[in-house]
C-alpha positions as CSV (number, residue, x, y, z in Angstrom):
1,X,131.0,39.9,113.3
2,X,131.8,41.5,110.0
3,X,129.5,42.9,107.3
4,X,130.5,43.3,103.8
5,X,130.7,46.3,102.1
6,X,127.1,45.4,100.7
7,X,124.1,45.6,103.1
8,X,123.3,41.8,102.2
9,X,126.1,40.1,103.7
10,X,127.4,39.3,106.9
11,X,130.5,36.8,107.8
12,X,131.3,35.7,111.0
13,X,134.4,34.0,112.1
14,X,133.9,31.5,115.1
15,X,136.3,29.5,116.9
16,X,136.0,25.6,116.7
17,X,134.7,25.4,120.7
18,X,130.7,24.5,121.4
19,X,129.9,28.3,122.6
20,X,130.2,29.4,118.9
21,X,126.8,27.9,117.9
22,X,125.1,30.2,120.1
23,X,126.8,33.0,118.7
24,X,125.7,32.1,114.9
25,X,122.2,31.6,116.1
26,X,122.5,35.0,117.9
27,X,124.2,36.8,114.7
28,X,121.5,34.5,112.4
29,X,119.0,36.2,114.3
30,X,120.1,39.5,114.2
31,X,121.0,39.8,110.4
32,X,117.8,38.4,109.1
33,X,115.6,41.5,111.5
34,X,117.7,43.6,110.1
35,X,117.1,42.7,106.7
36,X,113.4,42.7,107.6
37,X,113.1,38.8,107.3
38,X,112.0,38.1,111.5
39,X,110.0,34.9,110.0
40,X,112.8,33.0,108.8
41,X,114.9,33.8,112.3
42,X,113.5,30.5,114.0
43,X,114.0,27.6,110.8
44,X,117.7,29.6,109.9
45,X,118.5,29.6,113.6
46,X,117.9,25.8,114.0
47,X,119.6,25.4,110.5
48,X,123.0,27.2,111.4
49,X,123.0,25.6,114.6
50,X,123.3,22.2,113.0
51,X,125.6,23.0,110.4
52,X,128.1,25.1,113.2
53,X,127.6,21.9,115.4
54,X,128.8,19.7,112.8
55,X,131.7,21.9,111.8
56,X,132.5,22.2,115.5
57,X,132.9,18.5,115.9
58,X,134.4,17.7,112.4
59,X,136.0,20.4,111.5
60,X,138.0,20.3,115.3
61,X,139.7,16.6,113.7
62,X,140.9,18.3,110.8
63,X,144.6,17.8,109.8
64,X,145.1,20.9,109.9
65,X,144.7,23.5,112.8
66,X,141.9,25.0,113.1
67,X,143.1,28.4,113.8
68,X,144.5,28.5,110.4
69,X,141.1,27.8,108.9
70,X,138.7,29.2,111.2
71,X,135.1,27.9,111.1
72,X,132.7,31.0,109.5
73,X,129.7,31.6,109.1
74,X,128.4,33.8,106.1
75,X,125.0,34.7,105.2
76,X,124.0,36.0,102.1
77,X,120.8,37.7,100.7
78,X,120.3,37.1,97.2
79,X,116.6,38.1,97.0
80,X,114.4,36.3,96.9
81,X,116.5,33.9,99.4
82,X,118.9,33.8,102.0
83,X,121.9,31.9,101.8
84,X,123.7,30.5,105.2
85,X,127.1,29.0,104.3
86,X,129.2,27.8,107.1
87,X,132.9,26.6,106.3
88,X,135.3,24.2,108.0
89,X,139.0,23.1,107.5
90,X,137.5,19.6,107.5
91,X,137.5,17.6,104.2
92,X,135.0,14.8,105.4
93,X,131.3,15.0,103.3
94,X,128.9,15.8,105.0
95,X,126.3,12.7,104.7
96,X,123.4,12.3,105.8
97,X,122.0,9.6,107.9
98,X,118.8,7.6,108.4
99,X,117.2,9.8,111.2
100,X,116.9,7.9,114.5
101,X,114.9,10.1,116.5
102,X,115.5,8.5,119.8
103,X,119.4,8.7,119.4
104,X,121.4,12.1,120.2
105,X,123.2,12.3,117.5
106,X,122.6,11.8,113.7
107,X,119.8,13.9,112.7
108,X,121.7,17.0,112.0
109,X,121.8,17.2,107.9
110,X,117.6,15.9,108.2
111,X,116.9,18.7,110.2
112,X,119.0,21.0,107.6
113,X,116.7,19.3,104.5
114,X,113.4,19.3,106.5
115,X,114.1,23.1,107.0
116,X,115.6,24.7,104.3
117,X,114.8,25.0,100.5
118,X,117.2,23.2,99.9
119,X,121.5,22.0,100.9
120,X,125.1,20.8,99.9
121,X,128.3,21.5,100.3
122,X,131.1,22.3,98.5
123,X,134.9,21.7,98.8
124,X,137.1,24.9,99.2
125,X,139.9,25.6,96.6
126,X,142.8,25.8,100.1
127,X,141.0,22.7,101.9
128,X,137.7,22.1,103.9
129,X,134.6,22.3,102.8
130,X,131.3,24.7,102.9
131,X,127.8,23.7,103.9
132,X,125.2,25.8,102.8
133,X,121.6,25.9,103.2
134,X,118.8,28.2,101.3
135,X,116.4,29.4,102.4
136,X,112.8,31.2,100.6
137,X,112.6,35.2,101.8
138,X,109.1,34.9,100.9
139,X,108.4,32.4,103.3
């Protein structure tokens, strides 16, 4: 884990392998105590676990390798929210599905709309994309 220069960033690089959700809950967790935000830990934890599960699994397809575009995770307080932004070397959009709550899979991006303020994405300038999600500091 890396934190900016400024007090109100942190970026973590993870590899594209399943243990690396638990470690952006765990550095999720961590960043938002210290920034004195404990309530949001259990909504952003289940929000970056989503998004690093889905960049995991898609962003592990990509064309290109993933250990020239590393998966990352980077949070980001801009007062009054928090920002979580979690980039993969994969160009597929992120769309979400009708939630079918007795399947496994599929319910990802509603879980990241039911629990955020609000989501998207964006396409990066050298390939990939980033999904974001913000969050109220307030809350």
């Amino acid at each position: 884990m890396r934190s900016a220069l400024r007090r109100d960033t942190t970026t973590c690089p993870l590899r594209p392998q399943a243990d690396s959700v638990k470690t952006a809950r765990d550095v999720t967790r961590t960043t938002l105590d210290r920034w004195g935000l404990a309530k949001l830990c259990d909504d952003a934890a289940l929000v970056v676990s989503e998004l690093v599960t889905n960049a995991v699994r898609y962003g592990g397809h990509a064309p290109r390798r993933p250990q020239d575009h590393p998966i990352t995770l980077i949070l980001l307080r801009l007062a009054p929210h928090v920002l979580l932004a979690v980039s993969d070397p994969s160009d597929e959009i992120p769309t979400p599905k009708e939630p079918d709550f007795i399947s496994e899979h599929g319910r990802g991006l509603h879980i990241v709309q039911t629990y955020s303020t609000c989501w998207g994405w964006d396409a990066l300038d050298e390939g990939g994309k980033a999904v974001w999600a913000l969050f109220g500091a307030e809350r």
